[in-house]
N, C-alpha and C positions, 0 to 999 in steps of 0.2 A: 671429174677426177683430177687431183693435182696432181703436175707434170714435176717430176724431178731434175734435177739439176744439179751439175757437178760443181765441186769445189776444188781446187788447184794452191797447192800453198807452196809459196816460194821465199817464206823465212829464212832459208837456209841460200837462197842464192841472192833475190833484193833487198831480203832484210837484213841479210851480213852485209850487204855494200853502205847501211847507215854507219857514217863516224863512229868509231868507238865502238863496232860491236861483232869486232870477229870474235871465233868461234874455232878450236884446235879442233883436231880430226875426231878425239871421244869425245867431247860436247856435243858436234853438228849428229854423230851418230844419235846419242840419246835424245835430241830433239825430232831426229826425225822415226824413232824407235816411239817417242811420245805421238807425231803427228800420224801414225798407224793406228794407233790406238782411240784416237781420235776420227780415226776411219774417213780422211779424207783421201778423196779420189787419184788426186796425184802428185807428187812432191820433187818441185823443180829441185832438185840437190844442191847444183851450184854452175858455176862457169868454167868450166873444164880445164879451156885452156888459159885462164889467165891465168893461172901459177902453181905450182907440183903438189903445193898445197889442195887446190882447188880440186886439180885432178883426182890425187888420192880420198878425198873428202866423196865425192859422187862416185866412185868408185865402190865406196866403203859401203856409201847407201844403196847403191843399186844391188851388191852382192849380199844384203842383209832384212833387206824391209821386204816382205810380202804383202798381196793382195791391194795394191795400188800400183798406178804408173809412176815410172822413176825418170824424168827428164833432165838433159842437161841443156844449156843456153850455148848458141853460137852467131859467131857475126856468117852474113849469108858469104861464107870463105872456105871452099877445100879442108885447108888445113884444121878450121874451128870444126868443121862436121867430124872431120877422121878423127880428131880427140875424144869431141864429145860421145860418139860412137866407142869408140874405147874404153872410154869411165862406165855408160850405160849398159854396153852389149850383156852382160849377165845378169841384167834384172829380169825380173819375173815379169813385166810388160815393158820396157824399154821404149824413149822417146826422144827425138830429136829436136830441139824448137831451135828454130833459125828467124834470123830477123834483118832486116833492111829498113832506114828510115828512107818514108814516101811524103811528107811534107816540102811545102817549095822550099821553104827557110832549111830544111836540113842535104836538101837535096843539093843547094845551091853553094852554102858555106861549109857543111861540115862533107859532106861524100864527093864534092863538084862530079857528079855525074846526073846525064838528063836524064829524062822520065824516061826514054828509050831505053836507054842504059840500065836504069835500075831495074824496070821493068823484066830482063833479059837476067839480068844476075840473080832474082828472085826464082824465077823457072829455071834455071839452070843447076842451081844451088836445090831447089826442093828433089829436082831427078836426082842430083847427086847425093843428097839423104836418103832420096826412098832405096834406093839399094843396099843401106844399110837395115834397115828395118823400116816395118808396114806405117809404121805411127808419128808421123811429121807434124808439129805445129809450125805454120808458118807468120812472125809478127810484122806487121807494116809501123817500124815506129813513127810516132809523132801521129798516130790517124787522125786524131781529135782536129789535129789544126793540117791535114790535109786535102786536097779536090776529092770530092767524091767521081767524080765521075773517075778520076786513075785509080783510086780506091776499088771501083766496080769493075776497071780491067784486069787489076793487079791481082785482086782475090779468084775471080772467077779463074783465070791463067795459069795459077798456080792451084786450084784444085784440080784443075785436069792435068798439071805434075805429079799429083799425088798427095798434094797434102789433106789431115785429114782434119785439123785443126786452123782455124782462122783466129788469129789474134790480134783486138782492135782497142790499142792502148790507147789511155790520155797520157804520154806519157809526161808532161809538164804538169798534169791539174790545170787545166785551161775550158774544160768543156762546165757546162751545168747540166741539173738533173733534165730538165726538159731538154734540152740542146741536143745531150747523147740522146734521150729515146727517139725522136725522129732518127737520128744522124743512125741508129741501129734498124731502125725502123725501115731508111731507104736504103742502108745494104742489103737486110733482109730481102724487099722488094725489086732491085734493082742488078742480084748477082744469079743470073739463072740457074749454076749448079750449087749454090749455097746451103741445099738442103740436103746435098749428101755428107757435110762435114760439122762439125761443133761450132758455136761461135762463141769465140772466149772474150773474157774483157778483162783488160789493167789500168786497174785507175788509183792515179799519184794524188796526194792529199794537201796539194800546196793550197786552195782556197779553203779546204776544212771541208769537199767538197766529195771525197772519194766513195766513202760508205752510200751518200744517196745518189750520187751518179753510179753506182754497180747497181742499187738495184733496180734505176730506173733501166737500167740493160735488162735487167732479169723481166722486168715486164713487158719489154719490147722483144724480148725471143733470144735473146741469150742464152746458151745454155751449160758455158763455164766459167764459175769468175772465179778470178784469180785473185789471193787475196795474203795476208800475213799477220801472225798473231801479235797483238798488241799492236797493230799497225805500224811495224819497222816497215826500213824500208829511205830509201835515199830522200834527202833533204824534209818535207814533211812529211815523208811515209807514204804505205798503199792503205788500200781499205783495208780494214780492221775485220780476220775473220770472224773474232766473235761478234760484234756487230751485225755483219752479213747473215752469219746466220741464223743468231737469235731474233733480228728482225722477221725473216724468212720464217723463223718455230710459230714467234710470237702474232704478227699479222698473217694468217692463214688468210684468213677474212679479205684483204686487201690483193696479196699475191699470190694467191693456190699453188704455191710452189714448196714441196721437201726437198731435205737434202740427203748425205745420208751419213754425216756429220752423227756421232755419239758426243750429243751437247754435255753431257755427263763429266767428260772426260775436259772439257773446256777449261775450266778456273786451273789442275791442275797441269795442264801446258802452257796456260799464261802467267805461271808462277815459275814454271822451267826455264823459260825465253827469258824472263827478267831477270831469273839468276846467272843464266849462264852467258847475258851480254853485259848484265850490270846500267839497263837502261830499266829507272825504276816506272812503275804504274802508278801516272796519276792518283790522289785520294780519290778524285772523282770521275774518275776514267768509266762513261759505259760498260755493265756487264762486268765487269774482271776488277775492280777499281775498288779500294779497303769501302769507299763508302757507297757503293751502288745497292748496298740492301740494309745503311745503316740509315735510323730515322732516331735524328735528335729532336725535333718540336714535339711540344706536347701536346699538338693537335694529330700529327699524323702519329706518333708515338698511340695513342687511345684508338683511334681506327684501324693500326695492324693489329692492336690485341685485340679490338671487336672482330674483324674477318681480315686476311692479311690483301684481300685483294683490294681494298679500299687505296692502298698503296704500292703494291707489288704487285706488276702487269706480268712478273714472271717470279718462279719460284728460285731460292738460292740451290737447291737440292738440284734442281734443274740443269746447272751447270759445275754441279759437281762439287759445291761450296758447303763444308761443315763448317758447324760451330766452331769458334775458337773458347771452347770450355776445358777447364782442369780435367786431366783423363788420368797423368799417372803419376808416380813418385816412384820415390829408391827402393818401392815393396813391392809393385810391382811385376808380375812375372812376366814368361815369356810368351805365353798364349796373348793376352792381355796387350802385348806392347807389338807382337803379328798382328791383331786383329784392325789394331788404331793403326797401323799404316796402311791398311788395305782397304779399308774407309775411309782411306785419305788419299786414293787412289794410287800408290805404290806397288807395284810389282815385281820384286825382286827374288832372287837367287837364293835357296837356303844357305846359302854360305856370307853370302852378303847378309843376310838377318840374322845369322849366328854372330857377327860381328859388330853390326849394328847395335845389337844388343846388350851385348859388351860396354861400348862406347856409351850408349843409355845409363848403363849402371854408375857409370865415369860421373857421367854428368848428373843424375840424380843423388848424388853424394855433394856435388857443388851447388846444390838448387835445388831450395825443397818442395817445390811443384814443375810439374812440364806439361806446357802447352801444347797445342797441334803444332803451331809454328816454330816451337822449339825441336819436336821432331821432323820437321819437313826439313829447317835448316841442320840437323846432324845427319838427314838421308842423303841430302844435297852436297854437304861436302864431302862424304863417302863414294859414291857412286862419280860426282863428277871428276874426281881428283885425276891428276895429270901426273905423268911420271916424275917422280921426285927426283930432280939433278942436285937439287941443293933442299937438305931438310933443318929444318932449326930444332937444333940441341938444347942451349938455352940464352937467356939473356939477363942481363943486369944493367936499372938503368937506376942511374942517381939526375935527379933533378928538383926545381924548387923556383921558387920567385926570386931570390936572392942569388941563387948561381948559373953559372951556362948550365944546359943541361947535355948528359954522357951518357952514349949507350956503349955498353961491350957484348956483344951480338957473337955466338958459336953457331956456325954452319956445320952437319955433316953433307959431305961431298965426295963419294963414290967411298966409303969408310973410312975416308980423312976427316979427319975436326980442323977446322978454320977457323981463327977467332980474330977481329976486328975489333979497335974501339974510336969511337967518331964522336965531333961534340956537334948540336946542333943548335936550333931554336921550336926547342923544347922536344922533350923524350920520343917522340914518333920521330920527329926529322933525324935529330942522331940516329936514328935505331935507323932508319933510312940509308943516311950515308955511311953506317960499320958495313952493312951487306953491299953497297956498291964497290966499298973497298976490297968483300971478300972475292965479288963478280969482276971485280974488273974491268966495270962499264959504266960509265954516266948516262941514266936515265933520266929523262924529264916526267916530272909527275904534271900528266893532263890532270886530270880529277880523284879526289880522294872524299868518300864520302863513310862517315860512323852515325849506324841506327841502331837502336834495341830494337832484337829480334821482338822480345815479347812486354808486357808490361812489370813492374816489379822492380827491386831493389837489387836482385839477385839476376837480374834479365842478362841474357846474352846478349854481346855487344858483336853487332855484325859490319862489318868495317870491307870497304869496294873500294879497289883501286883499278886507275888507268895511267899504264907507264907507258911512254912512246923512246922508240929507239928507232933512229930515221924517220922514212915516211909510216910503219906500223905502228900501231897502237896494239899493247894488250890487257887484260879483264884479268885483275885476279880478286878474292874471295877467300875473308877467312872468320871463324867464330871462335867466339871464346870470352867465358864472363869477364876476362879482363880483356878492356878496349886496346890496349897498347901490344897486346899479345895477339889479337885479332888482326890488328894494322900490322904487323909483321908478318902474321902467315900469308895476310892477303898479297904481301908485297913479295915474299919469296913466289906463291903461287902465281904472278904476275910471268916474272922470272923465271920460273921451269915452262911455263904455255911458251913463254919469246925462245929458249935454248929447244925444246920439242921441235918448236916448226923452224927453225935454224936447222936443224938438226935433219930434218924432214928435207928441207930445199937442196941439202948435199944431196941426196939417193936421187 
């Protein structure tokens, strides 16, 4: 009989720590309002105490998400527990995960304390969580490249503290597939009370290495891995949950392991995550990737029409992936335009599709077909939208090969009209610098990136920006069949996400 196995997803706390892809407090919720849905076992939130931000974000989630564990991260420190306790205490299973690195190298240069030492702050720090609540994970960072033998005192020590979770990071990508399953294989063997607690794994993806070192864990007696959609996550990322678990669906044969993962739900929370960090999906990304179930030669092209398995070791239906075929226009009703979002995994509010719909109408007068992907992206920017501090009224830009090019840019702002006119190099930068002049900030533009949403003449033009102000970066997002009108909303939306969590770090 195959043994089940949790999944653990910490999008919202390692995979916001890659470059460029925070996430204001209604994004992280709908991601993790997505990762429910998704039915994964438990959902690290974030890191409590690193900033009021962070705080209020697992907060949010712990008081909102049911029927999984809600965890927050802390360093093995008093004050990081009493936080993180704080954010969590009203979730519906509440969890603490504390961490200390146990390698010589981090022990020696980054904590300078001895293996005594550590050792001691580790059971110290897990009593002083368990008196917050039953459910402790405790992480030994750096284990990959730590002694096993303090690995086998440290774990065993702190489960008779009460932890109820062991978590046994790579945290560098340093280990290989074989390497870990031994190196799981002799803690398994090697920690006498290790059968009363879970044994989790994190593993970082800097040799490309993550997805088959989780599941060589999984084969060696793992029985949580921790993991993140589209493989965010600091410097190369962690293992990639669809991956994990589509390998897990798809090799039964190999690893007689379920999860309890609704694969269904998969393609649309790896379409969320992309939108709402602005970190796009490889063409050819495994599983979730435009081309992982497209077949252009004309050799595998005649074998998927003969039977589809001759090329497709899993189905697209499988993860949740409709056609991108013509479904409606401007005739359209409104049964019709409910049904194609709820086949496209959408679950929204009647009031949000009473409006949505609206917006539909909008846009089926500027476009005389709509894609799936043209509704995904008018549900997306509906649903994620941030408090408007500054909304755009409208714009007028003169431009051309022969002249500078001018934007005059009207802001409203709390029911004031603002109007700015700036000249640039060429109609987007002006349009750029009227609204900095209306903000009153110089931002630097990290990345700015313009796709069609869909194919066609008439295709919506989807334009991502990343503005940094100090050391924060922010994501903003905006559509619209005209590209330059997109590249403004997406730069105001940049702009309301930066003044929201500004705004937020006051209280």
């Amino acid at each position: 009989m195959a043994k089940s196995i949790k999944i653990l997803d910490t999008t919202l706390r390692d995979g916001e720590q890659s470059p460029g892809c925070s996430m204001n407090l209604q994004e992280k919720l709908e991601v993790a309002k997505q990762l429910e849905r998704l039915n994964v076992d438990a959902i690290e939130a974030g890191f409590a105490i690193a900033s009021p931000g962070d705080f209020a974000a697992v907060k949010m989630v712990a008081e909102n998400i049911k029927g999984c564990i809600v965890s927050s991260l802390a360093r093995a420190l008093p004050k990081d527990i009493d936080r993180a306790y704080e954010a969590v205490k009203h979730a519906e299973a509440p969890r603490i995960h504390t961490f200390i690195a146990t390698s010589d190298i981090h022990m020696k240069y980054k904590l300078k304390m001895t293996k005594e030492e550590v050792l001691q702050r580790a059971v110290d720090m897990v009593k002083y969580a368990k008196k917050y609540c039953n459910d402790i994970e405790f992480s030994a960072e750096d284990a990959s490249r730590s002694e096993l033998e303090f690995l086998y005192k440290i774990f065993e020590e702190v489960i008779k503290a009460g932890a109820t979770v062991i978590n046994i990071p790579d945290t560098v990508g340093y280990t290989t597939p074989e390497a870990f399953y031994i190196f799981i294989q002799n803690i398994r063997n090697n920690v006498p009370n290790i059968d009363k607690v879970d044994i989790s794994v994190h593993c970082h993806n800097d040799l490309g290495l993550a997805v088959a070192n989780t599941l060589a864990a999984a084969r060696a007696g793992a029985t949580q891995l921790e993991c993140t959609i589209n493989g965010l996550g600091e410097r190369a990322g962690n293992a990639a949950l669809e991956e994990v678990v589509m390998a897990l669906n798809t090799r039964k044969d190999i690893y007689d392991i379920t999860t309890n993962v609704n694969t269904t739900e998969i393609y649309p929370t790896s379409r969320l995550v992309s939108k709402i960090t602005g970190m796009k999906i490889q063409r050819n990304k495994a599983i979730v990737g435009e081309n992982a179930f497209a077949h252009e030669s004309g050799i595998h092209q005649h074998g998927v029409l003969a039977h589809k398995s001759t090329y497709e070791i899993m189905t697209p239906e499988s993860i949740g992936l409709t056609t991108n075929k013509l479904v409606l226009g401007k005739h359209s009703g409104s049964h019709a335009f409910r049904e194609r979002l709820k086949s496209l995994g959408y679950h929204l509010e009647e009031d949000v599709l009473d409006k949505l719909f609206q917006e539909f109408k909008v846009l089926a007068d500027k476009k005389k077909s709509i894609y799936d992907k043209d509704l995904e992206a008018l549900v997306e920017a509906k649903t994620l939208k941030v408090k408007e501090i500054y909304k755009l009224n409208q714009f007028v830009i003169n431009s051309g090969n022969t002249i500078t090019s001018t934007a005059s840019v009207r802001l409203e702002n709390d029911k004031n009209i603002i109007e700015e006119v700036a000249t640039g190099f060429g109609p987007v930068d002006a349009a750029f610098k009227a609204i900095d002049k209306i903000v009153g900030k110089d931002f630097m533009l990290e990345d700015y990136s313009l796709n069609s949403v869909t194919e066609g003449e008439d295709a919506q033009g989807e334009a991502v920006i990343k503005l940094k102000l100090g050391e924060y970066i922010y994501n903003g997002r905006g559509v619209s069949t005209d590209v330059i009108e997109a590249s403004i909303k997406a730069y105001i939306n940049a702009i309301n996400k930066m003044l929201n969590e500004l705004e937020l770090q006051k209280v």
